[in-house]
Jmol script that loads the backbone (N, CA, C; Angstrom):
load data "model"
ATOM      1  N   UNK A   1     -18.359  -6.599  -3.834  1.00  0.00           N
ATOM      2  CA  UNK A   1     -17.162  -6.177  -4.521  1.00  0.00           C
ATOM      3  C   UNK A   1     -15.974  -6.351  -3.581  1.00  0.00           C
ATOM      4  N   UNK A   2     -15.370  -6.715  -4.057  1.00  0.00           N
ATOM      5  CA  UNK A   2     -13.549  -6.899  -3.403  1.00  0.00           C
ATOM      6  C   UNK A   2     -13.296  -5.880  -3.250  1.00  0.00           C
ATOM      7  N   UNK A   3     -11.944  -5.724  -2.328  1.00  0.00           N
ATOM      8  CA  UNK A   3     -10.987  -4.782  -2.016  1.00  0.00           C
ATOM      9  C   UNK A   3      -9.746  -4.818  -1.598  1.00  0.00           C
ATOM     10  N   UNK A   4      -8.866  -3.967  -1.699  1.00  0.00           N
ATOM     11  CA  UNK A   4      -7.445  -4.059  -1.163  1.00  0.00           C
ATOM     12  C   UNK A   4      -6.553  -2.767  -0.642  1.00  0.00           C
ATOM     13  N   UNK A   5      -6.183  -3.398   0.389  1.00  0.00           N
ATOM     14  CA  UNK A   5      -5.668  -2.024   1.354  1.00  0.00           C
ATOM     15  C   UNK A   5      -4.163  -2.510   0.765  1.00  0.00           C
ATOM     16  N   UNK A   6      -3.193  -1.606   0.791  1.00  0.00           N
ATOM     17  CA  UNK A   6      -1.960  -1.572   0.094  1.00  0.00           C
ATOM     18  C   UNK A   6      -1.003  -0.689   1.300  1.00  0.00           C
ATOM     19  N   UNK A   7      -0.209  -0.591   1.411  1.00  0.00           N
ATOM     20  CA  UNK A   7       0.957   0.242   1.711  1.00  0.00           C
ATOM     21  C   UNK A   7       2.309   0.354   0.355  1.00  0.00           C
ATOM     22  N   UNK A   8       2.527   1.765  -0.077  1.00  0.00           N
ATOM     23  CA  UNK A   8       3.441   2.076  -0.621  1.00  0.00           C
ATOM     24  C   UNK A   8       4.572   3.057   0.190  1.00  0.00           C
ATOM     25  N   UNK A   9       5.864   2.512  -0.162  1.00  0.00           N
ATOM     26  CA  UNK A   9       7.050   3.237   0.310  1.00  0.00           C
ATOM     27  C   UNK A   9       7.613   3.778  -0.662  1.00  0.00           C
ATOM     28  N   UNK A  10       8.714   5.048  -0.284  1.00  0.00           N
ATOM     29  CA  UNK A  10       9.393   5.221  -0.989  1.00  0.00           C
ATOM     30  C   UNK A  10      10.816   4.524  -1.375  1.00  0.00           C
ATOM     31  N   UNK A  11      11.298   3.951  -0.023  1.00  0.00           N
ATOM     32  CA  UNK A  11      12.360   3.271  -0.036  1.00  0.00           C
ATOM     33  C   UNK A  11      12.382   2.519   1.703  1.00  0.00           C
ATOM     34  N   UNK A  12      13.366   1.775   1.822  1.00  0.00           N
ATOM     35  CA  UNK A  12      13.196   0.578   2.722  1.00  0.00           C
ATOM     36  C   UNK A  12      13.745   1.484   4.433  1.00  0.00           C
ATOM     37  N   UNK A  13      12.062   1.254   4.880  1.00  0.00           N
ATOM     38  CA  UNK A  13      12.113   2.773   5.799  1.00  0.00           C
ATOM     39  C   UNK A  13      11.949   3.691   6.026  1.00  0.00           C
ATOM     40  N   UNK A  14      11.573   3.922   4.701  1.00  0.00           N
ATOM     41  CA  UNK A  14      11.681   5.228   4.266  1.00  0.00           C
ATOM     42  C   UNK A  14       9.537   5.952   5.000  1.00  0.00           C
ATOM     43  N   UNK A  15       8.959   6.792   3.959  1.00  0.00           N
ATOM     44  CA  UNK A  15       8.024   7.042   4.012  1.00  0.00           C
ATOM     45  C   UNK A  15       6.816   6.277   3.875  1.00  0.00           C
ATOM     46  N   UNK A  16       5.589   6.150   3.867  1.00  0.00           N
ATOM     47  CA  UNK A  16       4.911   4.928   3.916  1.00  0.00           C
ATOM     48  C   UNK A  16       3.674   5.632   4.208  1.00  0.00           C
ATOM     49  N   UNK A  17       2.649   5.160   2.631  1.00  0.00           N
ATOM     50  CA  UNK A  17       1.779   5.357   2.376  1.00  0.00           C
ATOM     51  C   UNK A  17       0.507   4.072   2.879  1.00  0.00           C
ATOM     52  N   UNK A  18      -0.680   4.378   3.171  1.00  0.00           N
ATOM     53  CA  UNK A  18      -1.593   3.642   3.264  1.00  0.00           C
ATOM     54  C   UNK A  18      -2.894   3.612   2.484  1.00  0.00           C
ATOM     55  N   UNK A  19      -3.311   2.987   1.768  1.00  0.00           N
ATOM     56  CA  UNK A  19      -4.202   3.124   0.643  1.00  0.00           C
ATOM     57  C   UNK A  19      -5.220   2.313   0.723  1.00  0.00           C
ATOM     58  N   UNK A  20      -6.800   2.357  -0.045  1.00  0.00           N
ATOM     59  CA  UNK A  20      -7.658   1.267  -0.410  1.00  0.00           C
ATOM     60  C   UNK A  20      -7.867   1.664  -1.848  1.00  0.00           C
ATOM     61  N   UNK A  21      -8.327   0.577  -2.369  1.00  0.00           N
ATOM     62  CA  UNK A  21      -9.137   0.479  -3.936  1.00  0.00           C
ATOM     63  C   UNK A  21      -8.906  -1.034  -3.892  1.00  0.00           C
ATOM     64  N   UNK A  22     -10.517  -1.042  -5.256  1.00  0.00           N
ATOM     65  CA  UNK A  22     -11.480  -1.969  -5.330  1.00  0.00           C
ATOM     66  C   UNK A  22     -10.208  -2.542  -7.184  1.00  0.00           C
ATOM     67  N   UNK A  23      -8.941  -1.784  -7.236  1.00  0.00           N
ATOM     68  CA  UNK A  23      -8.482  -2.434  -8.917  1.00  0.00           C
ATOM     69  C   UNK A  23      -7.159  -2.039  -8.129  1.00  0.00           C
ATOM     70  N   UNK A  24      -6.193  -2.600  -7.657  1.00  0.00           N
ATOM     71  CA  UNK A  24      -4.737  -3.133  -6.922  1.00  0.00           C
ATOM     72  C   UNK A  24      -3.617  -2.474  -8.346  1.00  0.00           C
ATOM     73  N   UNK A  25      -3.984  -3.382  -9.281  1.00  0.00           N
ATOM     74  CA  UNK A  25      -3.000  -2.712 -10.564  1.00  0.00           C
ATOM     75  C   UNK A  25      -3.151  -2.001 -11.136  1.00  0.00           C
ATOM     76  N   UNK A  26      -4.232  -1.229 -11.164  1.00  0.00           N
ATOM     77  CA  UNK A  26      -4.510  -0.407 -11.741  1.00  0.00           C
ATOM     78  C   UNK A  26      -4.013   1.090 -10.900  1.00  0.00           C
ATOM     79  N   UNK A  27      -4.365   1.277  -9.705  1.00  0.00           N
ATOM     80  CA  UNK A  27      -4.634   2.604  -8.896  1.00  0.00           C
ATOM     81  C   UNK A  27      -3.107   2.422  -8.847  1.00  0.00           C
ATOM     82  N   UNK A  28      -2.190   1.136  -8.115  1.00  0.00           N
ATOM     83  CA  UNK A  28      -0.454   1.266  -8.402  1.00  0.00           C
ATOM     84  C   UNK A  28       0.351   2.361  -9.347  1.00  0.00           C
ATOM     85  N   UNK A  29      -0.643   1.542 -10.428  1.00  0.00           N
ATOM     86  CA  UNK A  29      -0.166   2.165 -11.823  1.00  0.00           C
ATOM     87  C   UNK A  29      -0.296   3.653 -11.600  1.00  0.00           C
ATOM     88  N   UNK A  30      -1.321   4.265 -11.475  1.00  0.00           N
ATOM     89  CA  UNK A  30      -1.600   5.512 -10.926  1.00  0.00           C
ATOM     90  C   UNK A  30      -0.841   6.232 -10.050  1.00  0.00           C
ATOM     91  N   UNK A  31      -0.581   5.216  -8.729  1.00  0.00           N
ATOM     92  CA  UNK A  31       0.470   6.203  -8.147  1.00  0.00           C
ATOM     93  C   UNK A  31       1.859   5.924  -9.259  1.00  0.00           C
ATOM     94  N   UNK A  32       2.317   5.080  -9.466  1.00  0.00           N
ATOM     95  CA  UNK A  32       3.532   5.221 -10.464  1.00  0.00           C
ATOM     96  C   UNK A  32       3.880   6.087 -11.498  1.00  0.00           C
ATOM     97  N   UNK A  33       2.993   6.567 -12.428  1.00  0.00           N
ATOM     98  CA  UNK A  33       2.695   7.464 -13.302  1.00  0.00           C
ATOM     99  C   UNK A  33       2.788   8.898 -12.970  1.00  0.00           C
ATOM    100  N   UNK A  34       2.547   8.847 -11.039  1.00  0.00           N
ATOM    101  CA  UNK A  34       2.246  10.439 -11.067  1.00  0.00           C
ATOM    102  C   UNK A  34       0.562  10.820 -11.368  1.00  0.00           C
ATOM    103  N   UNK A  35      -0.460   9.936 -11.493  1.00  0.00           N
ATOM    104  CA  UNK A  35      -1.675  10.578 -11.835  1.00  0.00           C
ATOM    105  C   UNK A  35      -2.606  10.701 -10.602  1.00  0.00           C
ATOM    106  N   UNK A  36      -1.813  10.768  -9.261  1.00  0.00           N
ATOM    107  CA  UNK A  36      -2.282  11.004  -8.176  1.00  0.00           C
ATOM    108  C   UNK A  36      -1.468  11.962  -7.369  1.00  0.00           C
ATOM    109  N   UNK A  37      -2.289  13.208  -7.419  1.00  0.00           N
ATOM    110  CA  UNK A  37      -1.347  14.468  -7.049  1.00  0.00           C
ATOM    111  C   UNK A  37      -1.975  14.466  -4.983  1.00  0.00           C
ATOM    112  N   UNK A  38      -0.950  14.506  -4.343  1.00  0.00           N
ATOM    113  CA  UNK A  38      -1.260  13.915  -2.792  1.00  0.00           C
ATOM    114  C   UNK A  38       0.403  13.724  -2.342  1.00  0.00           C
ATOM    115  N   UNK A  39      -0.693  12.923  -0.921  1.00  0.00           N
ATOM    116  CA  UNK A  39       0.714  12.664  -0.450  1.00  0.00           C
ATOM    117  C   UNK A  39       1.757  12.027  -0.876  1.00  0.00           C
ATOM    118  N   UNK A  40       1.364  10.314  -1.400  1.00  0.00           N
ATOM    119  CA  UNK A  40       2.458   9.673  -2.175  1.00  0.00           C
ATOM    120  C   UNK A  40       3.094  10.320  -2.937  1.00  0.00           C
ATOM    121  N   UNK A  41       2.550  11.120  -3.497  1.00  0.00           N
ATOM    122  CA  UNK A  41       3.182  11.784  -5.149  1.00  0.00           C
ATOM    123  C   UNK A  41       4.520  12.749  -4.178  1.00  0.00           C
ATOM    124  N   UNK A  42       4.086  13.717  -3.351  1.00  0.00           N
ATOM    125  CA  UNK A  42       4.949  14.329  -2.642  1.00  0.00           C
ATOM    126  C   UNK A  42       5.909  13.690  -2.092  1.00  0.00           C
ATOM    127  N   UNK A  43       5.930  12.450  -1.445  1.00  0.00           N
ATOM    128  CA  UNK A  43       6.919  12.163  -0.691  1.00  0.00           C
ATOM    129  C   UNK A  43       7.364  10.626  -1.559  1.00  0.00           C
ATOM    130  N   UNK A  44       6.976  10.509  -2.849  1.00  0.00           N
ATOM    131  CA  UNK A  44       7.841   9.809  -3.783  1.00  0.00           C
ATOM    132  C   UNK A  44       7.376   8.001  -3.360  1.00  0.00           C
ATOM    133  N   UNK A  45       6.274   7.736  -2.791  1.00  0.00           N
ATOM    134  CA  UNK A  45       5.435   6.352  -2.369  1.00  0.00           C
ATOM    135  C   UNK A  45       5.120   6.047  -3.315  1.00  0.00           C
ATOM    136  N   UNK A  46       5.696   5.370  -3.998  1.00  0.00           N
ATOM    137  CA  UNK A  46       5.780   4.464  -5.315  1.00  0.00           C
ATOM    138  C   UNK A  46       5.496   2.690  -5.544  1.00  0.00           C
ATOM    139  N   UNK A  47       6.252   2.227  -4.476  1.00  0.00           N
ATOM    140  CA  UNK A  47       6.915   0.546  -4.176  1.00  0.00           C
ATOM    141  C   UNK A  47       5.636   0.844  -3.893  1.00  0.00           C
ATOM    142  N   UNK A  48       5.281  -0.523  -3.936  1.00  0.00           N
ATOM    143  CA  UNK A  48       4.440  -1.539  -3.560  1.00  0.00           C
ATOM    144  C   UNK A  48       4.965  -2.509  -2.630  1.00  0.00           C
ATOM    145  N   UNK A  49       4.808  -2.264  -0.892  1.00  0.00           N
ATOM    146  CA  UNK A  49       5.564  -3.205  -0.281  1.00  0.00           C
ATOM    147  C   UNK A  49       4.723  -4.267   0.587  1.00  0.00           C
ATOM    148  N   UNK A  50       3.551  -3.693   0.675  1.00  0.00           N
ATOM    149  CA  UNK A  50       2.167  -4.508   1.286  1.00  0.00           C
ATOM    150  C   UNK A  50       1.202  -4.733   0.633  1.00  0.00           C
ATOM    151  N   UNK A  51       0.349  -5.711   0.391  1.00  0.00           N
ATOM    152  CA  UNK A  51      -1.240  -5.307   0.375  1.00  0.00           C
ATOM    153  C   UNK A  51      -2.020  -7.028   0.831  1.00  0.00           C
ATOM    154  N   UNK A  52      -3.215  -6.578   0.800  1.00  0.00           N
ATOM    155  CA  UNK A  52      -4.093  -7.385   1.457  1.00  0.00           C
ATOM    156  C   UNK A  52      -5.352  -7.510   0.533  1.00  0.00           C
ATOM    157  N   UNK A  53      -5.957  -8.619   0.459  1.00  0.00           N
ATOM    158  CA  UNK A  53      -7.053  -8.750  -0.116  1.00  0.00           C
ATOM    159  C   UNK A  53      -8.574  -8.997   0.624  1.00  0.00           C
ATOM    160  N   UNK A  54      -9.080  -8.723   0.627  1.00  0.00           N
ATOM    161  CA  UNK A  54     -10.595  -8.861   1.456  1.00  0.00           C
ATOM    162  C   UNK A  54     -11.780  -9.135   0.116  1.00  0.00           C
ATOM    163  N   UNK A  55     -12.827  -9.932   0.850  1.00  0.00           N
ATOM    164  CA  UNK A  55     -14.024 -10.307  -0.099  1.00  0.00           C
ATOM    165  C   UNK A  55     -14.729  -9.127  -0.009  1.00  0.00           C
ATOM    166  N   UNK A  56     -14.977  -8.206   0.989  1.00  0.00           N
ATOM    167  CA  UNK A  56     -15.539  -6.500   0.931  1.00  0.00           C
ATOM    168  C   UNK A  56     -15.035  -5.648   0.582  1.00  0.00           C
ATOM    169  N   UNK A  57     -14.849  -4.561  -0.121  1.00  0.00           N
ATOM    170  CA  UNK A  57     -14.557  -3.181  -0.036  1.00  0.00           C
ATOM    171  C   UNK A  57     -14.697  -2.530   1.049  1.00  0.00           C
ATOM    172  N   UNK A  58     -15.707  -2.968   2.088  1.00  0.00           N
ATOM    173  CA  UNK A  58     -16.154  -2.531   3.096  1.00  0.00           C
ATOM    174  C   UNK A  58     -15.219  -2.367   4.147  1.00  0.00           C
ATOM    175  N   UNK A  59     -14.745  -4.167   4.572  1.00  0.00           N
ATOM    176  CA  UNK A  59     -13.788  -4.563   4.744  1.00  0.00           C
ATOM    177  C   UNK A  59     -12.758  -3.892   5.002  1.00  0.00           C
ATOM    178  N   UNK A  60     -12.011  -4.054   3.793  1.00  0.00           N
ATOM    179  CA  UNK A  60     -10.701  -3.121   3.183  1.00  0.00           C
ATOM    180  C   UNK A  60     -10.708  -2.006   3.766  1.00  0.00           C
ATOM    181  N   UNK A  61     -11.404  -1.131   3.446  1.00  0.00           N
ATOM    182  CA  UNK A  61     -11.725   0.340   4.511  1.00  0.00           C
ATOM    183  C   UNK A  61     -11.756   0.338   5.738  1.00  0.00           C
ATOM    184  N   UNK A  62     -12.166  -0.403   6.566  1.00  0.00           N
ATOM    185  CA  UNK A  62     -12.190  -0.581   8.091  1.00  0.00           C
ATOM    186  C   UNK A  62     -10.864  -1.024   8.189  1.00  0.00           C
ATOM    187  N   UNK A  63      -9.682  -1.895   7.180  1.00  0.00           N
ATOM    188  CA  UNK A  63      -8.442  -2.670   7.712  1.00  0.00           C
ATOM    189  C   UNK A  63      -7.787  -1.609   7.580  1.00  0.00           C
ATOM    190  N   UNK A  64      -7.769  -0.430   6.133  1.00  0.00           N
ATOM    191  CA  UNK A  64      -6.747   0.771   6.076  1.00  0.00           C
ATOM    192  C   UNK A  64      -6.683   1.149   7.183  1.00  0.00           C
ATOM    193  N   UNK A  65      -8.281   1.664   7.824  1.00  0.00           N
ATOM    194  CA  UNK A  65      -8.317   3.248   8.812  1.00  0.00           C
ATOM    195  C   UNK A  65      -7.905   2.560  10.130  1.00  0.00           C
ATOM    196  N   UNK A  66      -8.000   0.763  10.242  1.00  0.00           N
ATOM    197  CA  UNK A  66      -7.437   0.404  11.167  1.00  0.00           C
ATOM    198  C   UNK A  66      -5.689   0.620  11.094  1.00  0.00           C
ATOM    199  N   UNK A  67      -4.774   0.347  10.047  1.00  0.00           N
ATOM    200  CA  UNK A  67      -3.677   0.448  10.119  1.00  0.00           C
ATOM    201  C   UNK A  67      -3.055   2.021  10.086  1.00  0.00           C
ATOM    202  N   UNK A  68      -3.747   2.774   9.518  1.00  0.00           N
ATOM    203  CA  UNK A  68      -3.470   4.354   9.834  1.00  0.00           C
ATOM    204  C   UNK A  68      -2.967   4.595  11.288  1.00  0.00           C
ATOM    205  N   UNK A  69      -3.838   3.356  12.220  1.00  0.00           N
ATOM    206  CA  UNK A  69      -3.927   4.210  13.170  1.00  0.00           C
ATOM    207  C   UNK A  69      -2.920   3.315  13.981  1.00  0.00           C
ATOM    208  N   UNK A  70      -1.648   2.218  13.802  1.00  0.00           N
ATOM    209  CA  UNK A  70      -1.223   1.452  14.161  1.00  0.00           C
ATOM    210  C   UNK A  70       0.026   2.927  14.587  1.00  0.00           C
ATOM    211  N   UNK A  71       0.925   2.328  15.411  1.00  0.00           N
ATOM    212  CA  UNK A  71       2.091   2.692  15.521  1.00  0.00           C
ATOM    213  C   UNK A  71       3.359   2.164  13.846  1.00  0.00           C
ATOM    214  N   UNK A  72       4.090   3.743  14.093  1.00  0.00           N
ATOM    215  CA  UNK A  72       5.053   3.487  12.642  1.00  0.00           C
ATOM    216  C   UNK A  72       5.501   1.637  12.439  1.00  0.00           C
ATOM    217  N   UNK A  73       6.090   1.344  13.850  1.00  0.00           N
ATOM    218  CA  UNK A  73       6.982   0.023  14.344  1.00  0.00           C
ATOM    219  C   UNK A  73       5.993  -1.233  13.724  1.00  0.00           C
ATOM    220  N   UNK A  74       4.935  -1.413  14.426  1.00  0.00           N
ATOM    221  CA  UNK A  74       4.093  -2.018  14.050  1.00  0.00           C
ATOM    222  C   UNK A  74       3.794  -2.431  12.451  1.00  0.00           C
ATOM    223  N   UNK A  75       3.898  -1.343  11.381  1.00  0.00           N
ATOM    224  CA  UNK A  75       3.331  -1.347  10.350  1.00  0.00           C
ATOM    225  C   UNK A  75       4.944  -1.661   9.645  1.00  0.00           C
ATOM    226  N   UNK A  76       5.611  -1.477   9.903  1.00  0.00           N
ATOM    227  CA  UNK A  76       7.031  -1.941   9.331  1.00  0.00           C
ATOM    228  C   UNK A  76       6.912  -3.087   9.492  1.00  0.00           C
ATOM    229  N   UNK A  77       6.880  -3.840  10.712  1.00  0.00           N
ATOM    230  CA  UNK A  77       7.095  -5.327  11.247  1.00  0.00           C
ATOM    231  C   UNK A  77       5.793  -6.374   9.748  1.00  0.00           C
ATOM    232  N   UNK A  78       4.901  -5.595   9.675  1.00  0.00           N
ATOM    233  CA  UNK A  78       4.002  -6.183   8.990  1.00  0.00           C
ATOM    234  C   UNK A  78       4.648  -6.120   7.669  1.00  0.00           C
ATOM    235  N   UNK A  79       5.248  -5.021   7.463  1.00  0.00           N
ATOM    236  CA  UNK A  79       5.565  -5.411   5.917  1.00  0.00           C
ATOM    237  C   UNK A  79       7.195  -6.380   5.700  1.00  0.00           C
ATOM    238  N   UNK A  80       7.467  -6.247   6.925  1.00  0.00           N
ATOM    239  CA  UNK A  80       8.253  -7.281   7.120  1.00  0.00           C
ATOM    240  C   UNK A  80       8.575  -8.692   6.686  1.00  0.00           C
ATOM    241  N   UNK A  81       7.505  -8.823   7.296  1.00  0.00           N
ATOM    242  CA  UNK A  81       6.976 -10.379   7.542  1.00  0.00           C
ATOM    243  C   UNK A  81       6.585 -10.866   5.850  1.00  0.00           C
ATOM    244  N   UNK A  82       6.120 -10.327   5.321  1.00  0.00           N
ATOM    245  CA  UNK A  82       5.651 -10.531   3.548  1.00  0.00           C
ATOM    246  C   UNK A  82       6.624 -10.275   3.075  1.00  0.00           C
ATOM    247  N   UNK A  83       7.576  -8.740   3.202  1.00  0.00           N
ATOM    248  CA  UNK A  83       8.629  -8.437   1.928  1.00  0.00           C
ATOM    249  C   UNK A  83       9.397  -8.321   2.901  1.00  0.00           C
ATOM    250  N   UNK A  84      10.832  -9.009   3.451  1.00  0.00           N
ATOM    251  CA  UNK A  84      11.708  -8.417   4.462  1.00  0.00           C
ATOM    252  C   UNK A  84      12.661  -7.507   3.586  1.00  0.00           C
ATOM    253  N   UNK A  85      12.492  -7.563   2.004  1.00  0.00           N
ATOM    254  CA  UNK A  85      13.855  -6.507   1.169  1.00  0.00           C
ATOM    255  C   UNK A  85      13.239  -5.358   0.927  1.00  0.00           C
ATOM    256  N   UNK A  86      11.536  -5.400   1.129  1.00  0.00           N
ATOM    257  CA  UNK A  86      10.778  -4.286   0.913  1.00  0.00           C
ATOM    258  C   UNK A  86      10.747  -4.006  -1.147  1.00  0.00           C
ATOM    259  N   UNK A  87      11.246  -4.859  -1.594  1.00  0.00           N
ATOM    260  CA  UNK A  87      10.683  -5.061  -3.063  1.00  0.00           C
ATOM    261  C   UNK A  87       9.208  -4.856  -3.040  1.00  0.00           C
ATOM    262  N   UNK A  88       9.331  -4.168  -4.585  1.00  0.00           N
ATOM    263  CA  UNK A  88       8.249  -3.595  -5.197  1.00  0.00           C
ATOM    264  C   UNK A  88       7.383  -4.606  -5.763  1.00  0.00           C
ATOM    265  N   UNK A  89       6.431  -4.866  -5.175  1.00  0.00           N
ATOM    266  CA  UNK A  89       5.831  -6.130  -5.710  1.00  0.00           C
ATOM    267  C   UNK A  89       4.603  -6.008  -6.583  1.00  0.00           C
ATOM    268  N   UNK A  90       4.636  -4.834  -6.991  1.00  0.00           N
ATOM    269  CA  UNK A  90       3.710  -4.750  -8.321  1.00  0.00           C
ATOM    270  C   UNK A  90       4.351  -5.299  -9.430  1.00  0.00           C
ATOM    271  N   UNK A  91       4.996  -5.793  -9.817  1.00  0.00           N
ATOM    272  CA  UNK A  91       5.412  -6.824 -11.441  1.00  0.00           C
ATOM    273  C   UNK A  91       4.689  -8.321 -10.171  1.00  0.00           C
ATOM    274  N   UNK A  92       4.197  -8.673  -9.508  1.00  0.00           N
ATOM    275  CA  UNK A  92       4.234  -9.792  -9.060  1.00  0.00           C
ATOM    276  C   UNK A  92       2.242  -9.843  -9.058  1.00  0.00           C
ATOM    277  N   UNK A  93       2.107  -8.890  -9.139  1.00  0.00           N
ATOM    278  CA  UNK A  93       0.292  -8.870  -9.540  1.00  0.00           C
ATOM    279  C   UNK A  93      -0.079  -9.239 -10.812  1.00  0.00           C
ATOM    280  N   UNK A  94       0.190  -9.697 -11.842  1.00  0.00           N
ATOM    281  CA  UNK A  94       0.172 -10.257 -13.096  1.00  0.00           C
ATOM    282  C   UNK A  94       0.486 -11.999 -12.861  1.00  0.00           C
TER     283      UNK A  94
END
end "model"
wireframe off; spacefill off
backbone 0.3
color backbone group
């Protein structure tokens, strides 16, 4: 089974969530809705400004708990490099 580690922000700089799941548009949708009561929901991690795809789930889990543990700087620079406006790139998963 596939997987995908994600980072959601609230805004550019702002707060910054780190996530896995095995359905990308779907669990989004979830945090968007509000049907995930947590941290995102609290601190408003909505955008979609990263994610990554892996052929494991397994995978995916070892890349999150690896980026958890990155420095803030680091994990900005990465979402950098993919989104430098930090756009919400869930309409771009369809």
């Amino acid at each position: 089974m596939s997987g995908y580690v994600y980072i959601l922000g609230n805004r550019k700089n702002g707060t910054l969530y780190i996530g896995v799941t095995s359905d990308l548009p779907g669990r989004i949708y979830e945090h968007k809705e509000g049907h995930t009561p947590g941290f995102a929901w609290k601190y408003g991690c909505t955008r979609l400004v990263w994610y990554e795809e892996h052929a494991l789930i397994v995978d995916a889990i070892q890349r999150e708990k690896s980026l958890k543990r990155w420095y803030r700087q680091w994990k900005i620079d990465l979402i950098e490099r993919l989104n430098p406006d930090w756009e919400d790139l869930y309409d771009t998963l369809y």
